[in-house]
C-alpha positions in Angstrom: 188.7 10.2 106.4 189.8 8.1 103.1 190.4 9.3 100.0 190.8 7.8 96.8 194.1 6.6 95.8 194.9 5.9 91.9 197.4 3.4 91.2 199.6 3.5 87.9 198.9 7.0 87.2 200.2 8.8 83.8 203.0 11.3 85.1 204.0 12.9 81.6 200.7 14.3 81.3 201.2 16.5 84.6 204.3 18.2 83.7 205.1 20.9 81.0 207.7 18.1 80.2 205.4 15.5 79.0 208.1 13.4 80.0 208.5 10.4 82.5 206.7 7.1 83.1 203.5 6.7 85.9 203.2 7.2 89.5 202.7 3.6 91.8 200.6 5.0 93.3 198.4 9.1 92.9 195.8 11.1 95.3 195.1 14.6 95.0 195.0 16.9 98.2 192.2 19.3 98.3 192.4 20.4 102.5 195.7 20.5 104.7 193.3 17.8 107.0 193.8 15.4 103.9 198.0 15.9 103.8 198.7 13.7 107.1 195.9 11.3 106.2 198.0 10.5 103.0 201.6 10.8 104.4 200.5 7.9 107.1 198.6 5.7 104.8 202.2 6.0 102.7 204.2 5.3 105.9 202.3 2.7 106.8 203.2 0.8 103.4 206.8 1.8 103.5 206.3 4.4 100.3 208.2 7.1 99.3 206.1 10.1 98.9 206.5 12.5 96.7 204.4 16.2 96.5 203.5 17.5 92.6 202.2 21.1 91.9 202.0 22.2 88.4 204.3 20.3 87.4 206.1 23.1 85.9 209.7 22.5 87.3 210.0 18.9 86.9 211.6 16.0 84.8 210.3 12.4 85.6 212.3 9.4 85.1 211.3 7.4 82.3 210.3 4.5 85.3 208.0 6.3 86.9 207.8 6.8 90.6 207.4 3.7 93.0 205.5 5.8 95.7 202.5 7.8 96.3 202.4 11.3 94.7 200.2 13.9 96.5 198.9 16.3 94.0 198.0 19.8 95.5 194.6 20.8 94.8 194.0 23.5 97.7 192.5 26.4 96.6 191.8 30.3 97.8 192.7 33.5 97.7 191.4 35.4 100.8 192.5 38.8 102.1 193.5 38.9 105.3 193.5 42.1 105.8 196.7 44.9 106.1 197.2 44.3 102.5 198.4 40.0 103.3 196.6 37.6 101.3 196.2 33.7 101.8 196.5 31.6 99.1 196.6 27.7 98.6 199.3 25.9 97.6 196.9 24.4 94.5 196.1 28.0 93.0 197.5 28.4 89.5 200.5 31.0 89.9 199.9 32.9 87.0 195.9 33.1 88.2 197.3 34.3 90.9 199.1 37.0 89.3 196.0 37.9 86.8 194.1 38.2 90.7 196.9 40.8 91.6 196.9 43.2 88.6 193.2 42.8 88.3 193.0 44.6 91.9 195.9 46.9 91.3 198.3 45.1 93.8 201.7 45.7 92.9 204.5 43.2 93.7 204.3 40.4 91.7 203.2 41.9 88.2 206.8 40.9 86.5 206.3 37.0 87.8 203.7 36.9 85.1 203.4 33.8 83.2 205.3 31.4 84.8 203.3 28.3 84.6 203.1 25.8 88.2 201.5 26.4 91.6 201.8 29.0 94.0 202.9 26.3 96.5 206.1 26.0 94.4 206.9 29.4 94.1 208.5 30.0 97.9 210.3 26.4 97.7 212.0 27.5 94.4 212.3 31.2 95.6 210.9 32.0 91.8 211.9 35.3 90.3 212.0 36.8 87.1 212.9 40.5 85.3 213.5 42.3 88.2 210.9 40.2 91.1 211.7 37.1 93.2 208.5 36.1 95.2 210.7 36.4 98.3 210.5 40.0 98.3 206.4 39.2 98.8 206.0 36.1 100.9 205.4 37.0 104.5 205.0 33.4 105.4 204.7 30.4 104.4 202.4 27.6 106.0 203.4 23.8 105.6 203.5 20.2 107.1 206.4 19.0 108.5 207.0 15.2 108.3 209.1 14.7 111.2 207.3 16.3 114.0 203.7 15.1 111.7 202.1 18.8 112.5 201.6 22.2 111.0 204.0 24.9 111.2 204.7 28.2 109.6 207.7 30.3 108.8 208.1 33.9 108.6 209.9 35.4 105.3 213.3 35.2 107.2 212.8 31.8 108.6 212.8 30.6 104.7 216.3 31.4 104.1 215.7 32.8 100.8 218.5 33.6 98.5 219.1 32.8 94.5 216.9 30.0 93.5 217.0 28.6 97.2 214.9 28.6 100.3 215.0 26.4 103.7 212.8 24.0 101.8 214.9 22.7 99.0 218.6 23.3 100.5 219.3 22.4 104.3 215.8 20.7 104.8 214.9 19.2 101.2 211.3 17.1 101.5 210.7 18.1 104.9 208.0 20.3 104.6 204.7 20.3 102.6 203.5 23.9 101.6 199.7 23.7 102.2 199.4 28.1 101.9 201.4 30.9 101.2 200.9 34.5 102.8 201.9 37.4 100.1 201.7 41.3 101.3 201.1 43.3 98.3 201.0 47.1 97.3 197.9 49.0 96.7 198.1 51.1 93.9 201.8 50.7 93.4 203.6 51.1 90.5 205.1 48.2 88.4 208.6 47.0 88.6 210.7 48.0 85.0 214.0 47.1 85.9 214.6 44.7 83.3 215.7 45.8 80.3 213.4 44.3 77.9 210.6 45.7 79.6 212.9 49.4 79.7 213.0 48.8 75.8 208.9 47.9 75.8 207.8 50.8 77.1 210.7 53.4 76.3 208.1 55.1 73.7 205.2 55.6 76.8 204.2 59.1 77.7 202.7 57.5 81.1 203.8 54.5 83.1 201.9 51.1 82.3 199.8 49.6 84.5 200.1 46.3 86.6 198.5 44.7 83.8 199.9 46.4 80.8 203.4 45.3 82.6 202.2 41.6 83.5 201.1 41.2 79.9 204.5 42.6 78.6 206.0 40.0 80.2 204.2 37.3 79.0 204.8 38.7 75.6 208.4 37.9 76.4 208.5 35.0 77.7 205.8 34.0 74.7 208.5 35.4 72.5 211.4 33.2 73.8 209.4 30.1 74.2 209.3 30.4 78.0 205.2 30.7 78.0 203.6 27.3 77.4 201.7 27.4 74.5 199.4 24.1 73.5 200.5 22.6 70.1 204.3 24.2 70.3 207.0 21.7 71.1 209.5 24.6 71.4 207.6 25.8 74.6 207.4 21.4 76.3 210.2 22.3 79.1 210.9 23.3 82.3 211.3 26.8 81.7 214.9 28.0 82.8 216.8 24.1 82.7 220.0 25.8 84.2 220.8 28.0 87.3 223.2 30.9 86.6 226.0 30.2 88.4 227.5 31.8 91.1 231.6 31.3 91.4 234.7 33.1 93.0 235.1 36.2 91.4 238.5 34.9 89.8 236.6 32.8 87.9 235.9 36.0 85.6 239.3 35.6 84.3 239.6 32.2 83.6 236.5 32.3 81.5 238.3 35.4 79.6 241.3 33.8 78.9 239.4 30.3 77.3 237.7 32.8 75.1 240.7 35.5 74.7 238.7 38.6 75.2 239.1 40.8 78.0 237.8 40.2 81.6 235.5 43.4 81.6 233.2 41.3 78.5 232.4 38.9 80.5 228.9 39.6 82.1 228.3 38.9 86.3 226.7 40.6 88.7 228.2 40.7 92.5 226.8 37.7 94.7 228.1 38.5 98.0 231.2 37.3 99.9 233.6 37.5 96.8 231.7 35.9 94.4 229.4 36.8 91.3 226.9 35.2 88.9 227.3 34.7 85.5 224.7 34.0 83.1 224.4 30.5 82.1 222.7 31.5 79.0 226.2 33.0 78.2 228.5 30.4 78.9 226.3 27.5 76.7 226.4 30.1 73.8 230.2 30.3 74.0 230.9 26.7 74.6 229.1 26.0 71.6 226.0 25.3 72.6 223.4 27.7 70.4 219.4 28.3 70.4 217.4 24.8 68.6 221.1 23.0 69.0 219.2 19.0 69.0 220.5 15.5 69.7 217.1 13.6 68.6 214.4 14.4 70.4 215.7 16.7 73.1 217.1 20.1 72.1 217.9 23.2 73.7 214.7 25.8 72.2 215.1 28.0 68.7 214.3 31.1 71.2 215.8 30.8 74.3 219.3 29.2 75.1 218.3 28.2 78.6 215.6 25.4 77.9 215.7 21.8 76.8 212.9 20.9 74.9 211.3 17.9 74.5 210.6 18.2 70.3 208.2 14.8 70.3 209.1 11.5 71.8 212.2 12.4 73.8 212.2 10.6 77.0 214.2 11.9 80.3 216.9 9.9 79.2 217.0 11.7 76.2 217.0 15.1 78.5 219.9 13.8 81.0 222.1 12.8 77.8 222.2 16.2 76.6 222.2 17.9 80.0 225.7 15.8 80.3 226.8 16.7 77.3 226.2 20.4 78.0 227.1 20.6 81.5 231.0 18.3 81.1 231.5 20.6 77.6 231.2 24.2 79.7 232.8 22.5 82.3 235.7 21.4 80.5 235.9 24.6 78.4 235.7 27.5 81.6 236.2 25.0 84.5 232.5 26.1 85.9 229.7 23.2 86.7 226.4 24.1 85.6 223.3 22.8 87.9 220.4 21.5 87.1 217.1 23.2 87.9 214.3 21.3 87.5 213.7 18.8 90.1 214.6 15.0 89.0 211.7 12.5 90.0 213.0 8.7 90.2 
């Protein structure tokens, strides 16, 4: 086997960034055969290897990356049977979706229009109003690096909780997602928890459909700059650019007291084991930080509080400046540290 390997390859092109300088060295990955040929030509070369999906939750360093980057590129959606589907880490996540609701399968219809690949979507433990893909994954096939072989772990096995999975906490860059098994509902009903989607369909004599709900959603997320739309600076991020924290539950006060209002105004929901998340939305918007807030190039977006922008020109320099600036201010203000989402590359 040998596949073609690019050398000095354009990063900012592959991210919903457009930020970062080239890869040393670029293959795409179109069969989990072609995974260990790539990882031990890089090995053998001493490189630092690096695996790029969509692209979608990712800020590249202005220097590029010295390694090899393994684009996924495998593809399928087959049905397994028993309601499971099998689906390559390379399909488009929000084709995947469209697949879903176009077949009445229920389970990931609120997930709609987040951009990246499905391979991403059990390392990140995606979710959004009301669905985390967690709650659909029944396993999840990879490469591991160590043991150079292919293994697969069951939805437990993942460790999924907020944000996190086995993948990018205890065991970050072990594993290389290659497919991801997803039991879905037949002729379920759609998820309307959130309340945005309460308010959107308050007025229906019937329930929506899986695709009357997925396309609500995108509505929303088109509506606070969190679908990417070509031509629209306000929508060149990385979606969500901050993780809601989660802190001791005394931390509730404290944040009252720096804004002198009473501890039952400050929104949280429970996390488990005495602690609760607060939205980080919230806390930006209170530190001072408000929707199309800019230093040059980089700016937080005119419709959603939660994403940095890149407005034209801003490089990931320009992005980690006001990230500090952000992050030290609500720190300093409500003694909470804010985390970054979005992976950093170089």
């Amino acid at each position: 086997m040998s596949l073609q390997i690019g050398e000095n390859v354009p990063l900012a092109p592959l991210t919903t960034f457009g930020i970062g300088g080239p890869a040393r060295y670029f293959v795409s990955i179109r069969t989990p055969a072609e995974i260990e040929w790539a990882l031990t030509w890089a090995r053998e070369r001493s490189l630092p290897t690096f695996v790029l999906g969509g692209g979608s939750n990712l800020l590249v360093s202005d220097n590029g990356f010295s390694g090899l980057v393994l684009q996924m590129k495998i593809k399928g959606i087959n049905h397994l049977g028993s309601n499971l589907f099998a689906v390559g880490s390379g399909e488009s996540w929000d084709g995947f979706v469209d697949y879903a609701v176009r077949n009445n399968l229920a389970g990931i219809e609120c997930l709609a229009g987040i951009p990246g690949s499905v391979g991403g979507t059990p390392v990140q433990n995606v979710g959004a109003y009301g669905q985390e893909v967690s709650e659909t994954i029944v396993a999840v096939h990879v490469f591991d690096r160590e043991t150079r072989s292919f293994v697969s772990f069951d939805n437990n096995e993942c460790h999924f909780r907020y944000r996190e999975s086995r993948f990018n906490t205890a065991e970050p860059n072990r594993y290389l997602v290659h497919r991801v098994d997803f039991r879905l509902m037949p002729d379920g009903v759609p998820r309307l928890q959130y309340a945005d989607l309460q308010r959107r369909f308050a007025q229906a004599h019937v329930s929506p459909s899986l695709a009357e709900t997925a396309n609500a959603v995108r509505d929303i997320r088109r509506s606070k700059g969190m679908l990417i739309v070509d031509g629209d600076p306000d929508t060149r991020s990385a979606g969500s650019y901050f993780k809601n924290p989660i802190v001791p539950a005394e931390a509730i006060a404290r944040v009252a007291a720096a804004l002198a209002i009473s501890a039952a105004d400050v929104p949280n929901w429970p996390a488990g084991d005495g602690r609760t998340k607060l939205p980080a939305a919230w806390l930006l918007e209170r530190a001072g930080f408000s929707k199309g807030y800019a230093e040059g190039a980089a700016a937080i977006s005119s419709r959603h509080t939660l994403a940095l922008t890149n407005r034209g020109g801003a490089t990931c320099a320009h992005i980690l400046r006001l990230q500090e600036h952000i992050a030290a201010t609500v720190r300093e203000r409500f003694g909470i540290q804010l985390e970054r989402e979005p992976v950093l590359l170089g």
